[in-house]
NULUMGU-290856 format. One record per residue: residue in one letter; x, y, z of N, C-alpha, C, O in turn. Coordinates in steps of 0.05 Angstrom, whole numbers, plus 5000, padded with zeros to 4 digits. Layout:
N
aXYZXYZXYZXYZ ...
END
This chain:
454
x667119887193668019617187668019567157667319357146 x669019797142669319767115670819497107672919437117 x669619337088671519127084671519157042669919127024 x674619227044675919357017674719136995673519216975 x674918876999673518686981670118696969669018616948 x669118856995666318896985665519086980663119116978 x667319286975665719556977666419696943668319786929 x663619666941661919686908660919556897660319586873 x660219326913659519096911656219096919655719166942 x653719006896651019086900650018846913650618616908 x648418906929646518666938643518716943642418926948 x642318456941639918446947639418186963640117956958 x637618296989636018087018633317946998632018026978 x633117747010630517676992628817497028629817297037 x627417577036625917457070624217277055623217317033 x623817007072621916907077621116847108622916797124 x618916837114618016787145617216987170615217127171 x618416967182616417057215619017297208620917327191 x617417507241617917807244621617767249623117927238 x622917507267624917497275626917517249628917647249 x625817347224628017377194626917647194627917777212 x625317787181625418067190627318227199628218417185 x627918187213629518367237632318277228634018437219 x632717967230635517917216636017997193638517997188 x633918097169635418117146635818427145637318537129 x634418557163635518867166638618857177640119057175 x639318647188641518667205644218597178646418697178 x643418447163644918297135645518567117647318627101 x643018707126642518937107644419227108645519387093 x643819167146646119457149649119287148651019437143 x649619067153652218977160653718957127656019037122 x652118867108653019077079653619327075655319417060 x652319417086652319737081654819847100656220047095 x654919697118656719817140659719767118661519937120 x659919547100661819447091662419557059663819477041 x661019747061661519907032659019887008658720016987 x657719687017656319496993654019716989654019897006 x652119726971649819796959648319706951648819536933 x645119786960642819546952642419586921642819806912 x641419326901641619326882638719356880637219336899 x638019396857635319516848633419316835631119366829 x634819056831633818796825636318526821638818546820 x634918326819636918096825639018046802641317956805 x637418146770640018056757642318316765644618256760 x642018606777643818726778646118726802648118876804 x645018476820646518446852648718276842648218086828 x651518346850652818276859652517986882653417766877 x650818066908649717816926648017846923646718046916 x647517616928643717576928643817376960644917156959 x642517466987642717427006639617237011637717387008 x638917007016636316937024636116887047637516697050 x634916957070634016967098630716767095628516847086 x631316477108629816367100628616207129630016187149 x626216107129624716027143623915747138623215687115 x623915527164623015217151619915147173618714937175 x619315377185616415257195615015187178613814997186 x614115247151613315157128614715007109616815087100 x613614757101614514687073614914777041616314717022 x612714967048612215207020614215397027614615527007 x616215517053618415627044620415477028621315547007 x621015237041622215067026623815147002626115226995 x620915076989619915006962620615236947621615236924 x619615496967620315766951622615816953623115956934 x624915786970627715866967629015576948630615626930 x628415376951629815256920629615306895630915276874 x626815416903625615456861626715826863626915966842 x627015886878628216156866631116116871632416176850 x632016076883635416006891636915916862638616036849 x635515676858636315496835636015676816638215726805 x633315856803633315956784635316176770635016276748 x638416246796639516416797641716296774643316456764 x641616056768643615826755644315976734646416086728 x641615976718641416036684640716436683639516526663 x641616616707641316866707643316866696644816666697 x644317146678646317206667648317366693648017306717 x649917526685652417476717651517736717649717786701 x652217916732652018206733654018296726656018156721 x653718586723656118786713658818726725661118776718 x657718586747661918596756662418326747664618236750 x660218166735662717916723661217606739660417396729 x661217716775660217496781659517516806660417656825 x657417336804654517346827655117126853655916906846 x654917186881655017026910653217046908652217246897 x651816846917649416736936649316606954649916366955 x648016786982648716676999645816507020643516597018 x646216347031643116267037643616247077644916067089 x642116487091642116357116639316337130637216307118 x639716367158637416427165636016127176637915967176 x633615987185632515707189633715497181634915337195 x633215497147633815267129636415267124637415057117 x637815447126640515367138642315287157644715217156 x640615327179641715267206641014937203642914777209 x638714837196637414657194638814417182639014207194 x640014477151639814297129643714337123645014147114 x644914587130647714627137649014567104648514707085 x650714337102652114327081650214197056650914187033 x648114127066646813887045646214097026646314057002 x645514377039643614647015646114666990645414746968 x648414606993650714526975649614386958649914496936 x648014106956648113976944644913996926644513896903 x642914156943640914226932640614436906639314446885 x642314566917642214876917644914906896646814996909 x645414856874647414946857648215186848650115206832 x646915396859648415676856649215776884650615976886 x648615666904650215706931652415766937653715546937 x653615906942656515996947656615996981658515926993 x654916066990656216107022652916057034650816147024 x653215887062651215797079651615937110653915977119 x650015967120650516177147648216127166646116237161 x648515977187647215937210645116157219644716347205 x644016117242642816317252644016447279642816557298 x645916407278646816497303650416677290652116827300 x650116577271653316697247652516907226653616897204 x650317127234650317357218652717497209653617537186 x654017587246656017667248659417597220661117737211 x658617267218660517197202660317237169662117167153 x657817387161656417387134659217557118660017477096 x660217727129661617897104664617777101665817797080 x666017637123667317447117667917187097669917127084 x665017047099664516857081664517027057665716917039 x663517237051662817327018665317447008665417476984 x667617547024669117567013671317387003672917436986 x670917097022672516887013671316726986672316566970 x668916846989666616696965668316826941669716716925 x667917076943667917306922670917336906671317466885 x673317136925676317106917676716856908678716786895 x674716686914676016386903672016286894669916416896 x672715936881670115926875669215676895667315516891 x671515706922669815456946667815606952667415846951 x666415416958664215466972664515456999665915267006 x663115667026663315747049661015527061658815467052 x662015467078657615367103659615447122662015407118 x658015647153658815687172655915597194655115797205 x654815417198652915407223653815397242655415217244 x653515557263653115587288651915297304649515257303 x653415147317652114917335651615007355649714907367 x653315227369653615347399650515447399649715557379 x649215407417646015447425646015717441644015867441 x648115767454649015987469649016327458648116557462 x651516087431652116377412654116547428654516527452 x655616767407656916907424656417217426657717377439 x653717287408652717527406649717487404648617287412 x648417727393645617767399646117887365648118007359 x644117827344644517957325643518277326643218407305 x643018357346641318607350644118767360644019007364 x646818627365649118747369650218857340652119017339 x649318777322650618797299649519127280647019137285 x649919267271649219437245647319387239646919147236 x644519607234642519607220641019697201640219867216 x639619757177637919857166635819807160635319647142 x633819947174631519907176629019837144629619937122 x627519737145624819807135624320037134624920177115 x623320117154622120317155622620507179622420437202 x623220767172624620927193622821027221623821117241 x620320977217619120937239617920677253616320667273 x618820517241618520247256620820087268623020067256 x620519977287623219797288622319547305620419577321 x623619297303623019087307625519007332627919047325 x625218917358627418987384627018717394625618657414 x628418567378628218247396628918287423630418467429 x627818137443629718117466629317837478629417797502 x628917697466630317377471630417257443629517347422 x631817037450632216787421631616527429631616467452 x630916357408630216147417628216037429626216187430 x628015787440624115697456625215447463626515287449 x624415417490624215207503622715037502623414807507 x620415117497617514937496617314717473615614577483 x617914607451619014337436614614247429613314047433 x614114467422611414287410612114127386613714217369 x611013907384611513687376611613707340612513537325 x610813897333610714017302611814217296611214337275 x613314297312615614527305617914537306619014457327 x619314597290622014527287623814877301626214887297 x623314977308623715267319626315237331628415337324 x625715037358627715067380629714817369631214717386 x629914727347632314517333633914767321636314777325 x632614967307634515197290635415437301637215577292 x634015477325633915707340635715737370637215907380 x634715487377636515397411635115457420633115527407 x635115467447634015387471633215747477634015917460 x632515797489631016137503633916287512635516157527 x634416487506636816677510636016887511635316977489 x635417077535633917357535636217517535638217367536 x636817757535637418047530637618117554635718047569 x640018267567639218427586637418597596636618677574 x635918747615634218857611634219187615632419347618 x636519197613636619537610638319557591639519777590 x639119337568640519377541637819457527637619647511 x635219267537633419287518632419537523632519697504 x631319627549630119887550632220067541631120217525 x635220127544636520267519635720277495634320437483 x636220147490635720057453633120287445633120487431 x631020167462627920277467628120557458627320677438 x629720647483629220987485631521117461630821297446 x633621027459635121067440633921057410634921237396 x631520867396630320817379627921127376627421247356 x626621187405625021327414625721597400624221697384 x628821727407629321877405631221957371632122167361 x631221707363631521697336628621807323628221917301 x627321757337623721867318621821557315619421547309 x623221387320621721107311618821177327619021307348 x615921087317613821217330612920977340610920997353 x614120687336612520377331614220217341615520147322 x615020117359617019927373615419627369612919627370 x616819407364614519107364617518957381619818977371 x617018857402618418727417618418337413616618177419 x620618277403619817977391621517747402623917777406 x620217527407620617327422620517137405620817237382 x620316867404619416597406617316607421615016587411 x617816637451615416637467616716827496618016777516 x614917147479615917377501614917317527616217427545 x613617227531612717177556614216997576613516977600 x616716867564617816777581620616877584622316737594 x621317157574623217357576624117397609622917467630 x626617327603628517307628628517157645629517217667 x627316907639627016687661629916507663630816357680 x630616597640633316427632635916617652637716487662 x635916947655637617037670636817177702638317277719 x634417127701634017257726631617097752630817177774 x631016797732629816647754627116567748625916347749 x626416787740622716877727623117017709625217127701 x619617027696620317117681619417567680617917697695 x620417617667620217997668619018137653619518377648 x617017967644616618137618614218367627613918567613 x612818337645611318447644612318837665611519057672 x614418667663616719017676618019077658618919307658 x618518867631619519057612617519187607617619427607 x615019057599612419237581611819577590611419777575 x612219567622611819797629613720047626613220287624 x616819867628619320107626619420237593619620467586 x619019957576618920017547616520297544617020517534 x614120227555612220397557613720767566613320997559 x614820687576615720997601617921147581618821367587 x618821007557620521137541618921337518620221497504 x617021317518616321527503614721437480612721557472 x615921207469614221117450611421117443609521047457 x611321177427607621247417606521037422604721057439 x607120727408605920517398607620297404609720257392 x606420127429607819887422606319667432604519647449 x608319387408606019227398609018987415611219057425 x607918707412609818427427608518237409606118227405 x610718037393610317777391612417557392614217687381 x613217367397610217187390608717187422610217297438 x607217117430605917067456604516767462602516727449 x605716527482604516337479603316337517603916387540 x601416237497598116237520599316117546598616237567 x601115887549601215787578603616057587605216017606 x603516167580606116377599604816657605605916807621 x602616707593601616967587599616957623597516827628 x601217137644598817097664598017297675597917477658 x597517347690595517667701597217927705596718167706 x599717757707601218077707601318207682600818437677 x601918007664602518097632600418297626600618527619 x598018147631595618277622594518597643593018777635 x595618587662595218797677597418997666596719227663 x599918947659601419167638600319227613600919447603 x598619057599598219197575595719297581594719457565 x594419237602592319467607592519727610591219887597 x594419787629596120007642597920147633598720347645 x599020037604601320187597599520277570598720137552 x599320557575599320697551600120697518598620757499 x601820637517602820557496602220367480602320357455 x601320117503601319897492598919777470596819797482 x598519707451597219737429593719497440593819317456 x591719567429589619387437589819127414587818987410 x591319087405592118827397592918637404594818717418 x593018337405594918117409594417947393592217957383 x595817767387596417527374596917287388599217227395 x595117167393595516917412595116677397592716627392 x596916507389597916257369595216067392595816087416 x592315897385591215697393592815517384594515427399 x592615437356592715227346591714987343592414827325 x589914947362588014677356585714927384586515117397 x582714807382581014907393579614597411577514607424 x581614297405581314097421583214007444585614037439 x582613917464584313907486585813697483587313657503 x585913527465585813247467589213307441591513227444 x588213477417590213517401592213727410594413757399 x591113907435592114077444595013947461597214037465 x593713687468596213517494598713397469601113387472 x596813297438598513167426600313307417602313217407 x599813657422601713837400602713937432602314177434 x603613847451605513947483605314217467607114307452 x602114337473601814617477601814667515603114817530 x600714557516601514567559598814727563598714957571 x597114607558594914917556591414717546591314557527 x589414797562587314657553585014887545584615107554 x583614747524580914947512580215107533580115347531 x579714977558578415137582580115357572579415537557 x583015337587584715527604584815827582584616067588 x585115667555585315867538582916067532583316307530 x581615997530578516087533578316267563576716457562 x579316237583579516327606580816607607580116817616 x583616487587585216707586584516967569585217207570 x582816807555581517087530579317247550579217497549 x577917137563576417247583577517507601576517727604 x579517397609580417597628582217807607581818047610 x583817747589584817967570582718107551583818247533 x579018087551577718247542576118417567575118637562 x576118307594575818497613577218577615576418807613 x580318607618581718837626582718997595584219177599 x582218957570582119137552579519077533579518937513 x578119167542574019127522574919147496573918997479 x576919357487577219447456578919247445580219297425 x579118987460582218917449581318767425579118667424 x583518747398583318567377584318347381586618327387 x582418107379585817877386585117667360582817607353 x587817557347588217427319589517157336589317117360 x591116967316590816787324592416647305592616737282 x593516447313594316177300592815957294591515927315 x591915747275591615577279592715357252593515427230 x592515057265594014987239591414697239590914607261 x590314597220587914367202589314117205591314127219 x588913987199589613657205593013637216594913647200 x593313607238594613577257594113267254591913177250 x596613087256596112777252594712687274595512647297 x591912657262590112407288587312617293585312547307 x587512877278585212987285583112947272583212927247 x580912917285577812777278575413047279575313237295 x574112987264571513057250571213237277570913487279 x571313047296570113217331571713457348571013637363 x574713357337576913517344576113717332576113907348 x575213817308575514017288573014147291572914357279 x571114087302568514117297569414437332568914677335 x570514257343571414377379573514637371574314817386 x574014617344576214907334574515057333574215207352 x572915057310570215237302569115287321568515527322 x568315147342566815247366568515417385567215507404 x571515497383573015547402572815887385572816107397 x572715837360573516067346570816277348570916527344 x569016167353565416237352566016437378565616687376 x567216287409566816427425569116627435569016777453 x571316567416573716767423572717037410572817237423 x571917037390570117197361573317337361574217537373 x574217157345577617287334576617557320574317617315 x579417707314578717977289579717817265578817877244 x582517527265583317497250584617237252585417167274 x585117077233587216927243589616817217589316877194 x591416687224593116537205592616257209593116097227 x591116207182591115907186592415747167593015837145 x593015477174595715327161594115097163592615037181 x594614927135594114617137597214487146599214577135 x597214287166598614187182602114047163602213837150 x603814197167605814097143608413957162609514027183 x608513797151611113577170613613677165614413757144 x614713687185618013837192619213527206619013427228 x620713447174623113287184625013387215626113607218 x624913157238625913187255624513197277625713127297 x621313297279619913387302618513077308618712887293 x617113087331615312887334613312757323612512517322 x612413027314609513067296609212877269607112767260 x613312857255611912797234613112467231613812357210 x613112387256612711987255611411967258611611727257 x608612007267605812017263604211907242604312037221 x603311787241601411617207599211807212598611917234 x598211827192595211967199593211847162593611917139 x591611677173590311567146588111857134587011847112 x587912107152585412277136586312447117587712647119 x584312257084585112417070585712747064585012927080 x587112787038587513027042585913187032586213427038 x583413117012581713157012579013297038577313477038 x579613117053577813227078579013437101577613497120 x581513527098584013637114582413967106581414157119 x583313877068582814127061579614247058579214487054 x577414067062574914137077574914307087573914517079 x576414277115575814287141576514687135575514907140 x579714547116580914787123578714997106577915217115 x578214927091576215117072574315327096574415567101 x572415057109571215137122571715367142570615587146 x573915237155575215397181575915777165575815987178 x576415747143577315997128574616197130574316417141 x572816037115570016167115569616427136569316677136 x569816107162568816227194570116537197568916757200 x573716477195574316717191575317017177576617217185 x573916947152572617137143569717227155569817417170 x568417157152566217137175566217337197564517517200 x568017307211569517417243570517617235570217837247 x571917597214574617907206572318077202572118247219 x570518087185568918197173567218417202567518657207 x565218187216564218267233566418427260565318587275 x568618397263570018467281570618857264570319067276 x571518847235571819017231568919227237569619447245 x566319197234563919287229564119447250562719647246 x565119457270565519597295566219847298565120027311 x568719877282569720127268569020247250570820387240 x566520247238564720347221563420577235561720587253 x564620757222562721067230565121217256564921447266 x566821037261568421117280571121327271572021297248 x572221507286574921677286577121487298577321437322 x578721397280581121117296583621277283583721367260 x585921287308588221367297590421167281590620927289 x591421217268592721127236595521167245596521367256 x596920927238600220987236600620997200600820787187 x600621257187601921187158604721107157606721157169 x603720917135606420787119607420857096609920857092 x605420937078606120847050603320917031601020867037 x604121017011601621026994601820796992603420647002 x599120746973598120496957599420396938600520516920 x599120126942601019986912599120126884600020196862 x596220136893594920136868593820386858592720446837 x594620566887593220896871595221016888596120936910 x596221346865598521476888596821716902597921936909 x593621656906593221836922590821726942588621846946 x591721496952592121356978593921296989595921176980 x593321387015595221217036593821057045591421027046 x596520917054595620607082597420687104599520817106 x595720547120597320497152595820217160594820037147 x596020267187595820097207593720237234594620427247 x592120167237590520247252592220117290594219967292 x590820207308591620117343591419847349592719737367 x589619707333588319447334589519347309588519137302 x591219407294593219257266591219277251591119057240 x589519407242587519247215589319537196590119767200 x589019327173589519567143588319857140585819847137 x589020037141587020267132587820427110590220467107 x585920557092586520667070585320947075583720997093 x586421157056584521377064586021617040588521607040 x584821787024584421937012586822177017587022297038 x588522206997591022297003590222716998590122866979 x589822757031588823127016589923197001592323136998 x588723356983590023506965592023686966593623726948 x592123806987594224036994596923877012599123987013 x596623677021598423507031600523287017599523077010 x603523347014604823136998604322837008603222827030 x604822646997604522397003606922367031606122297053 x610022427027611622467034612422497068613822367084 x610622717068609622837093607622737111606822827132 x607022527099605222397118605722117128604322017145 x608021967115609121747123610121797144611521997144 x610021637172611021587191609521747216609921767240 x607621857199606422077223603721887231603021657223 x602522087250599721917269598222077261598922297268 x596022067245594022147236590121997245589521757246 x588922167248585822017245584322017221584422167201 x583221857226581721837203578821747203578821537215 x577021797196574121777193572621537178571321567158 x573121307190571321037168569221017160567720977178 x568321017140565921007122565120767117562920677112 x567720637120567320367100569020137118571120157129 x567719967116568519677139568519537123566519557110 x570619277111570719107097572618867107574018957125 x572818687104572918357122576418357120577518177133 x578218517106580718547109582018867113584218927121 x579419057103580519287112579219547119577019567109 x579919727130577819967134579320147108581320107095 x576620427106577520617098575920807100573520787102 x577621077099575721337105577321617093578721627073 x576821857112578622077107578922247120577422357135 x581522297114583322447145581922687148580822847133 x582422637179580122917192582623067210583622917228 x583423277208586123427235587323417221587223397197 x589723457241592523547224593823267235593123107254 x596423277211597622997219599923067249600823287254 x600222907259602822967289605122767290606822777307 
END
């Protein structure tokens, strides 16, 4: 799909947000490449400058205007003159207005109009209108996972198989930019799987909105827990699922990731409040009990399992007692980790006509506090793997020494480890290695490779 207008033409993806922009901007990435184009080696040398952007936060916001804008007063590149194109959330979201924000904008692109990206840049790239294409259709007429890819990383790959979320918690703006739940067939996806498999990929992460309610939209109920197993049966070394929300996750799910080999002793289960009371105000569908219930039964049927977490601090109307019931939720889950967020208002949702008089002063207390706890938890959860042989997915040496590597341990934690001497750095990316921990620390392990790498 060479397109004669773009081809020599440099670009650079710039992500902000969750695993799903991820995946889309690999898709931006090969659908350039498919079109002649070449990644540029920094922004003043791109031709496009592509931003794949995210609005669950207000600090994305903030970060794609102040860098967007800053593109104003860049000098042009070698060919004369620079597109910029902005899609992804905050464009699906905000549509023509990013025109009026956004003064070096040349072309705007929905989330459901990847497909349309090299079109717009070449109309950009011949005249000086400016393009917006959003997608209103909720339906859509493709899957961006139909489109051209280039990966990250040649042994990882990221295999959406739904879009969208039904569930409308009251502080998320997700299912306004995303649409409503659209799953994947289910033997496109187990294709993809084994096809990825047999490319060498060693790390499959299967991604949702909320996987757990995969295929309810085409087949009645939902499947996920028959994909987990077929995905499993392809060969794959390692595989990991997100996002996962607690009212959908039920005994079958959890009896596949017991059972399926592959499947990683990790999960990520978004709480978000640890009160039942803020739990009803944020239509999580789900009470302290149940969740608490549910961690129960997903550490009996995997003892080793790591589980991290969502949570987000002053939620409008939460009290001293509400917050006090987080910390206590977090005491008895004994997270390995979590992401925590002070509570940020998304024009449009429920959440944010809400008054809430507590200062912000005491928000950020709480949040302080809540941080502590988990450090606290990360710390002690890692202590476990101290003295232990845990197998390693390498990635990558170290940003800060070239004779370390990192990976990713079965349970996701960081690991570092001593690059042998007789071994290139090279040769060890992408492979499964063990490694020997000496050292347990509250964000990462480290030790030194013991065997040969496989």
């Amino acid at each position: 799909m060479t397109s004669p207008s773009l081809v020599g033409k440099t670009y650079l993806v710039k992500t902000f947000g969750c695993q799903m922009n991820l995946h889309d901007s690999e898709r931006v990435s090969g659908l350039l490449d498919s079109c002649g184009c070449n990644e540029a080696g920094s922004l003043e040398e791109a031709d496009i400058v592509v931003f794949m952007t995210c609005c669950v936060r207000e600090n994305a916001d903030q970060r794609l205007y102040g860098q967007a804008s800053a593109l104003v007063s860049m000098p042009a590149p070698p060919s004369g003159k620079r597109v910029v194109a902005i899609g992804g959330c905050i464009a699906q979201r905000d549509g023509a207005l990013i025109k009026d924000n956004v003064p070096a904008c040349d072309v705007v692109f929905g989330t459901s109009a990847l497909d349309k990206l090299p079109q717009l840049l070449e109309e950009a790239l011949a005249s000086d209108v400016r393009r917006v294409f959003v997608n209103t259709d909720e339906e859509g007429s493709s899957f961006s996972t139909d489109l051209p890819a280039r990966r990250a990383q040649a042994f990882h790959a990221w295999v959406p198989i739904m879009y969208g979320c039904n569930n409308f918690c009251t502080y998320c703006i997700v299912p306004h930019v995303r649409g409503r739940e659209r799953s994947r067939i289910f033997e496109t996806v187990v294709s993809e799987c084994a096809r990825l498999v047999d490319e060498g990929v060693r790390e499959i992460c299967l991604l949702g909105q909320n996987v757990n309610s995969y295929g309810r939209d085409l087949y009645g109920s939902p499947r996920f827990s028959e994909l987990i197993r077929a995905v499993g049966e392809t060969g794959v070394d390692r595989l990991r699922f997100t996002s996962s929300n607690p009212k959908d996750l039920d005994d079958d799910v959890i009896a596949a990731m017991a059972e399926t080999p592959a499947v990683m002793p990790h999960l990520h289960l978004a709480v978000q409040s640890g009160s039942t009371r803020i739990l009803k105000a944020m239509n999580r569908s789900y009470t302290r009990e149940e969740y608490l219930g549910l961690v129960g039964r997903l550490k009996a049927a995997m003892p080793d399992l790591a589980l991290t977490t969502d949570v987000i601090v002053g939620f409008p109307g939460e009290t001293e007692e509400d917050f006090l019931e987080t910390l206590s939720l977090f005491e008895e889950a004994q997270f390995a980790g979590a992401f925590t967020f002070i509570y940020s208002k998304r024009p449009g949702t429920p959440a944010a006509e809400i008054d809430d008089p507590t200062p912000a002063d005491v928000i950020q207390g709480r949040f302080d506090r809540l941080a502590h706890l988990v450090e606290d938890l990360s710390w002690k959860s890692n202590q476990a793997d101290l003295g232990r042989q845990i197998e390693v997915l390498v990635e990558s040496t170290s940003k800060r020494f070239d004779d370390v590597m990192v990976g990713h341990s079965a349970k996701n934690q960081t690991v570092h480890f001593s690059l042998p001497e007789h071994i290139p750095a090279a040769d060890l990316v992408g492979k499964l290695v063990t490694v020997d921990i000496d050292r347990a620390r509250t964000w990462y392990l480290s030790g030194s490779m013991v065997g040969e790498a496989r």
